[in-house]
Structures are given as structure tokens and as C-alpha cells.
GUKE-687018 format. One line per 4 residues: number of its first residue (from 1); for each residue x, y, z of C-alpha. Coordinates in steps of 0.1 Angstrom, whole numbers, m for minus. Each point is the difference from the previous one (the first is absolute). Last residue first. Layout:
N
NUM> X:Y:Z; ...
END
This chain:
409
409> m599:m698:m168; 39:2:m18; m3:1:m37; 9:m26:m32
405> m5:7:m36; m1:m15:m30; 2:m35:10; 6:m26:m29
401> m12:m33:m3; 3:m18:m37; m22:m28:m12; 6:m24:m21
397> m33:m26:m8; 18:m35:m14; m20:m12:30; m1:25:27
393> 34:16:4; 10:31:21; 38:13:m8; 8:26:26
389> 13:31:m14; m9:23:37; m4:m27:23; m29:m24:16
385> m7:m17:28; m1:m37:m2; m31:m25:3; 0:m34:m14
381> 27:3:m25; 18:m19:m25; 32:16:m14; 2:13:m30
377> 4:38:7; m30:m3:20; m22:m33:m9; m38:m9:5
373> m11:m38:m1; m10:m21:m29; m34:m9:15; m6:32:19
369> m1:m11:43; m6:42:3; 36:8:m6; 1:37:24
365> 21:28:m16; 6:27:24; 1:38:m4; 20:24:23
361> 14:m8:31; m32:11:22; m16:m19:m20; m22:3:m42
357> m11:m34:m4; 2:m17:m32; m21:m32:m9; 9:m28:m24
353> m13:m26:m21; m37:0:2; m15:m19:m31; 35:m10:m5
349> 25:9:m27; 17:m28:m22; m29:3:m26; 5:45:m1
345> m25:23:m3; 13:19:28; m27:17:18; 11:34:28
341> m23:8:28; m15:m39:m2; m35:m1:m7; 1:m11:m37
337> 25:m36:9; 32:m3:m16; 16:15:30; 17:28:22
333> m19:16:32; 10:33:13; m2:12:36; 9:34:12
329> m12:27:m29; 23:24:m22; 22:m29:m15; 7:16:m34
325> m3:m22:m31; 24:8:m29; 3:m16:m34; 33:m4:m13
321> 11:m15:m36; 24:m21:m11; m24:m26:m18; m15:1:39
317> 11:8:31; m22:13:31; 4:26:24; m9:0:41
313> 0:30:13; 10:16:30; m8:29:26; 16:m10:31
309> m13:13:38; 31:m3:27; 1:m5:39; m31:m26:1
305> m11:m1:35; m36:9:m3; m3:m14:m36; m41:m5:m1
301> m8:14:37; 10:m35:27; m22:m27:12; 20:m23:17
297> 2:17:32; m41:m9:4; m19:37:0; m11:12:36
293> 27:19:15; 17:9:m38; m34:14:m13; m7:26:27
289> 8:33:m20; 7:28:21; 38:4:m18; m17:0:m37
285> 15:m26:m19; 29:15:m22; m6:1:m36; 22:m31:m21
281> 16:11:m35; m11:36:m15; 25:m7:m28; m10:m33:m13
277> m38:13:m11; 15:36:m8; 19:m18:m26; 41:m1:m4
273> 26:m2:m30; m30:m7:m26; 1:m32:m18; m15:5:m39
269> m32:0:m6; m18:m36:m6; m18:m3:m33; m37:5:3
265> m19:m28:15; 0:4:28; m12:m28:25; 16:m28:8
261> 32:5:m19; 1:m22:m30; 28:m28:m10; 3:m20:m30
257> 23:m32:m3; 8:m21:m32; 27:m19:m5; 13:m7:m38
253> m23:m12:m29; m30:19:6; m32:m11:m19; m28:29:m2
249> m16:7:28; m33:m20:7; m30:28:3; m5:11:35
245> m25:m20:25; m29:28:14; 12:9:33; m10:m19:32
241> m25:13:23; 11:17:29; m12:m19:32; m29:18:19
237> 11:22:24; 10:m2:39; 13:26:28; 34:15:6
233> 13:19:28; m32:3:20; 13:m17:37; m22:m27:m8
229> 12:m9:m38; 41:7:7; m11:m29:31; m14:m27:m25
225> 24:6:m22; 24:m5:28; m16:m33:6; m1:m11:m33
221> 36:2:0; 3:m19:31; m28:m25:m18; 26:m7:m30
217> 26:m14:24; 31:m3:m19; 0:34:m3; 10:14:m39
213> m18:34:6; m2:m6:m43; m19:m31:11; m26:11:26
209> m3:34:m25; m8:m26:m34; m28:m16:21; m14:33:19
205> 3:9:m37; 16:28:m16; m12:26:m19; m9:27:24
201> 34:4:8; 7:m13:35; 36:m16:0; 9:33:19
197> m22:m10:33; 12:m41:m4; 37:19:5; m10:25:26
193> m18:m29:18; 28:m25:3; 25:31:13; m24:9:31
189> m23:31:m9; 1:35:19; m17:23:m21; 2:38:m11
185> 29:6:m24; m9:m32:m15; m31:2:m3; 1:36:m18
181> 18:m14:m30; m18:m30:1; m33:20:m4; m26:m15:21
177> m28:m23:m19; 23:m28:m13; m16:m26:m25; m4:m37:6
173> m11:m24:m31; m20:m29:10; 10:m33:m17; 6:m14:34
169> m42:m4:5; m11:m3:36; 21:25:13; m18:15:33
165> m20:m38:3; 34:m18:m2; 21:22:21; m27:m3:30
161> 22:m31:19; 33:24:m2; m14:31:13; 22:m2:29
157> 0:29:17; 30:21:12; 9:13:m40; m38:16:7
153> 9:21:25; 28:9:m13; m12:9:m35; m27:17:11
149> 23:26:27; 21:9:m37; m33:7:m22; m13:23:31
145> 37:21:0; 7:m1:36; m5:28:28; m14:m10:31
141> m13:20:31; 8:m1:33; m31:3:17; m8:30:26
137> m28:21:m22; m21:m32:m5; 0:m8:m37; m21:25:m23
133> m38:m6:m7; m13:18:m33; m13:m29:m13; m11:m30:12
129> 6:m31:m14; m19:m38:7; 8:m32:m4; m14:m29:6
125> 12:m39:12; 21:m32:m19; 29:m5:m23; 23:20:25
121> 33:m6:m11; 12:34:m8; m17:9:34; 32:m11:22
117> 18:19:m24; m11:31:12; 5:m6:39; 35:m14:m6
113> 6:38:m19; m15:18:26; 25:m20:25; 29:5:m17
109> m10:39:m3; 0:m4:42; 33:m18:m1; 15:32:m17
105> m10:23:20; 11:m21:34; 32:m7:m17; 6:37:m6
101> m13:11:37; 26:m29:18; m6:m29:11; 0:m23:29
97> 12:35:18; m25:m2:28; m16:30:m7; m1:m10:m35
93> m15:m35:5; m27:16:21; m11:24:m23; m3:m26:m29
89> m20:m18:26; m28:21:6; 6:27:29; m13:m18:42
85> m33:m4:10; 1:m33:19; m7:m17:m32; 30:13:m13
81> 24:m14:23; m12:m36:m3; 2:7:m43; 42:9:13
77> 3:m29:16; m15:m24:m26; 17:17:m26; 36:1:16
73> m10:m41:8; m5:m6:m37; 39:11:m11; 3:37:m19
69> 5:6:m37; m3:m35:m7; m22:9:m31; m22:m22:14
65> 4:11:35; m6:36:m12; m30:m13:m24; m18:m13:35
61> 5:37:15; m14:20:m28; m30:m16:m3; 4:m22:m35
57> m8:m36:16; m28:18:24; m19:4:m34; m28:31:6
53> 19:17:m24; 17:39:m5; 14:17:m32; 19:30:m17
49> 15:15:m31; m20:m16:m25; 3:16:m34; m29:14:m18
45> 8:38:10; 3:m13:36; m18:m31:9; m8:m13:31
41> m2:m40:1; m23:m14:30; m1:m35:15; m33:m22:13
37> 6:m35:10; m20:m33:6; m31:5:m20; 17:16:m28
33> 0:43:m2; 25:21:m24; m3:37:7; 15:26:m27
29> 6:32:16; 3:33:m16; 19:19:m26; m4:m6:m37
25> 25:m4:m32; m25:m6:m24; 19:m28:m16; 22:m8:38
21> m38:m8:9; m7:m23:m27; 35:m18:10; m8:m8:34
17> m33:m13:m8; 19:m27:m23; 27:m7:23; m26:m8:24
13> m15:m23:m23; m34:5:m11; m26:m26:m7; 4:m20:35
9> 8:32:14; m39:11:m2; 1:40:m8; m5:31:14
5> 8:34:m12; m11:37:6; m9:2:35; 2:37:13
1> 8:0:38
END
């Protein structure tokens, strides 16, 4: 066996090692050694696909009784039969009809995956990789996308007590690495995680994202950052310096309100009846994939049982004019402040007023606890779905929703 890698998992995380080996997509066996346990991850083109342990917890026959698959006295009898030289146990419980060849399969991915995330919170012990060396030649293999399996994993532990030394300074900005796009026709993330996912900018704070994520509990939302960072969907940066101040305008005597898209800064083309983004809606999971045995129900693809994909825009009034802002992305964020998605220079406005969500009804307007509250059509909102002419009014700010186009995923 040709060694290539070893490491002390007091510095590297499993996650971490994990990850390298996804980079140069390698084959061979990655051994992970403590004093009391020994467990092996095979990888396959940088993904793991199988896994043993030492750990009598995660044999197969313990994690049926766990999973209440079968009760402790089938295991007993059935471990009494196999010392006496009878088939292993999976065998036995399909000869016996305690299950049947599909739940057997499927049980025995459960139980890679269990043996996997037992070493996500391994903080002690080696590790060593081997390349070249395939899984045995009668294991049931796993398929799962490697960013998907680390966020499992890790949503299971509680990382709650290391928060602190991972973000020790809230002004840090948080950037995405994966393409949205692509994340979310390849993930499986629960809703509170897409939306702290799409609040990621590169601009914002881990301070301004707890409070645009608008949970009560600041350290949930931490949490998930925590988790986005593991699993590679978004790592750290230094916080953006803040723009030179502008020279005063000059005095205004009637309301004032500007708007800017968050990024181009060209004038905004015209809607188009449908983009190849919208269009190509939700791909289909690949049939062999493993992801809904192991992943928690809660985590779903990005719009997984949305029936309809809208194109809209939002378009503001002012001295009689109309300016235009498509909604191309999933998650805007309205406010006086410079890291918002769109700024309204506006008194009456909040620092964050408002956040809308694109749904799987269309776009939402969320009132994020704004001073002077949000309002549709005049009435005073905290979260409502929105409709084609829909009045939207932050401060004296008026803002017009229209959807341009609507299609079937």
C-alpha cells in the first residue's frame, strides 16, 4: 500500500482531510487510529463510498436495534447462530424474512454513513491514506454528494460550546465558495440553512447575517454558519472596509429616497419574458443516489416542491418616474444600511428594514422588527406573500411588485 497522507486529528478535522481528498479526487483508504478505536473511510474519486469500525456501537447488529429495525433478542439469537458458523446477519434476516433485500441495502449505506460521522467528532488520534486501495469487492457502496454527507454529520453534533473560538470576531465578513446556482441543484439543506446560505454575500457580517436571518436565538444562526463553513459552502474574509463618506447633497425640500442594485451598475435591461436560469427549474436526483436514506427529512433541494418558478421585479416611484430592479437571486435584503441588496436613503427606513424571499409561492416580504414597520398596499405586514401590483412601502419609500413571468418546475 502507497502512503501518501497522515496527519494528527487534533490539527485536522476529519471534514478537513475529507475535503483535500474530494480536491484531487483520489481513490484509496483513509485510516483513522485513537487508542480505543480504529475505523476506515474508502474513497472513490474523493468521495467516500464505504466504511468499517472497530466500535461495537456501529456493528451492524447494535445500529439495527437502534434504529429499531429489529428488537434485541432477534440480535442476540441470530449473533448465537453465527458463532456456530452460520451466514452474517444481514443474511439471516433475509432468509428469515425480517427484511427484505432493499431494506437490507439500504440499512447497510445507513450504517457507512453512522460509521462516518462517528469520526466527525474525533478531536483526538492519526490518520493515515493509502492510495490506490478500493473497498472490499462485497460492500455496498455509497453515493452522496461529499458537501451534502458533511453537513449531516456535522448538523448531529453540537458545536455549540466551540462557537466562540470559530467566530471570535462578529465583524467577520462570510463569502460563499460553491456557486449558488449549482448548490442548489445539488444539496440537501433544511429551510433555516438555505436562507442563512443566500444571506452570504461577501459583504455582510456574521453580525449583520445573525440579524438579517432574524432568529431570536443569534447562536442557532451561528450554528449554521458554523456548519455552511465545515461542509465548504462558505468560508471567512476580512470585513469590507467602509467607503470613503460622500460629499453632503445639496438640501432637498421634499422626501428623499435613492435605491442601487447591489451590484451593476449599468442601468437595468429591461424584463425578459423567460431566462435560461428560471427555465431549467429543479434537475432530477440521480435514482442510485443515497441522500434521502441518510439525509434528516428536513433537509430538502432549494425549492424541491415548489410547483411554479416567478421571474419578478420590484420597481420604484419617484417624481413620476420608474426604475426597475429585477429579482434574479433568492434572498434580498432592503435598508438604509450599505450591505443591504437594495439601500434606501431614507430617515424613516431602518438599518435593515426588510428581506424578500423568493418560495415556492413566489416572493415573500419578511418585516425584519424595522422601526416604522413594512406595509403591502397599506396595510402593515410581518410576512405576506406577494402579488403581481402589490404596493410595497418602506418609509415614504414606494415600491411596486410585478412578476413578469411565471412557469411550471
Amino acid at each position: 500500500m502507497n502512503k501518501v497522507l497522515e496527519g494528527d486529528l487534533s490539527r485536522f478535522e476529519v471534514p478537513d482531510v475529507l475535503s483535500f481528498l474530494e480536491m484531487g479526487r483520489r481513490t484509496g483508504v483513509l485510516v483513522l487510529e485513537r487508542p480505543e478505536q480504529e475505523s476506515k473511510l474508502f474513497v472513490c474519486d474523493g468521495r467516500p463510498v464505504f466504511a468499517n469500525t472497530t466500535r461495537d456501537e456501529l456493528r451492524f447488529g447494535p445500529l439495527l436495534v437502534r434504529f429499531g429495525k429489529v428488537g434485541p433478542e432477534v440480535v442476540e439469537r441470530l449473533l448465537a447462530r453465527r458463532t456456530a458458523g452460520a451466514q452474517r446477519i444481514g443474511q439471516m434476516l433475509l432468509s428469515e424474512r425480517l427484511l427484505t433485500e432493499g431494506e437490507l441495502a439500504s440499512f447497510l449505506k445507513v450504517q457507512v454513513s453512522e460509521v462516518i460521522f462517528d469520526t466527525f467528532a474525533w478531536r483526538e488520534g492519526i490518520f493515515t491514506f493509502f492510495d490506490g486501495v478500493p473497498p472490499p469487492a462485497t460492500a455496498v457502496t455509497l453515493d452522496m454528494d461529499l458537501k451534502t454527507l458533511v453537513m449531516e454529520g456535522v448538523r448531529r453534533i453540537d458545536q455549540e460550546p466551540r462557537l466562540d473560538q470559530v467566530f471570535p470576531d462578529h465583524s467577520t465578513a462570510v463569502e460563499a465558495v460553491a456557486n449558488p446556482e449549482r448548490v442548489k441543484h445539488s444539496a440537501t439543506l433544511t429551510p433555516e440553512e438555505w436562507k442563512v446560505f443566500f444571506l452570504v454575500d461577501g459583504r455582510r457580517s456574521l453580525a449583520e447575517i445573525c440579524r438579517l436571518a432574524a432568529n431570536p436565538d443569534e447562536r442557532s444562526t451561528l450554528q449554521i454558519l458554523h456548519n455552511l463553513l465545515v461542509a465548504r459552502f462558505v468560508v471567512l474574509v476580512p470585513p469590507v472596509a467602509a467607503p470613503a463618506a460622500a460629499p453632503a447633497p445639496a438640501a432637498d425640500p421634499g422626501p428623499h429616497h435613492t435605491m442601487r442594485a447591489p451590484e451593476v451598475r449599468a442601468p437595468a435591461p429591461p424584463p425578459v419574458p423567460v431566462s435560461v436560469e428560471f427555465s431549467s427549474g429543479m434537475r432530477p436526483r440521480k435514482p442510485e443516489d443515497d441522500t434521502k436514506d441518510i439525509v434528516s427529512p428536513k433537509a430538502v433541494q432549494y425549492l424541491a416542491n415548489a410547483e411554479k418558478l416567478t421571474v419578478s421585479r420590484l420597481v420604484l416611484i419617484k417624481d413620476g418616474s420608474e426604475t426597475s430592479f429585477p429579482l434574479n437571486r433568492d434572498t434580498y435584503t432592503l435598508g438604509r444600511h450599505r450591505n443591504n441588496d437594495i439601500v434606501i436613503t431614507d430617515p424613516k427606513v431602518s438599518s435593515f428594514h426588510a428581506r424578500i424571499d423568493r418560495s415556492s409561492e413566489g416572493f415573500v416580504l419578511v418585516d425584519l422588527k424595522s422601526r416604522n414597520g413594512s406595509f403591502v398596499n397599506g396595510k402593515k405586514i410581518e410576512t405576506g406573500v406577494l402579488k403581481t401590483g402589490d404596493e410595497v412601502r418602506l418609509g415614504t419609500a414606494r415600491l411596486l411588485y410585478r412578476v413578469d413571468y411565471t412557469s411550471a418546475v
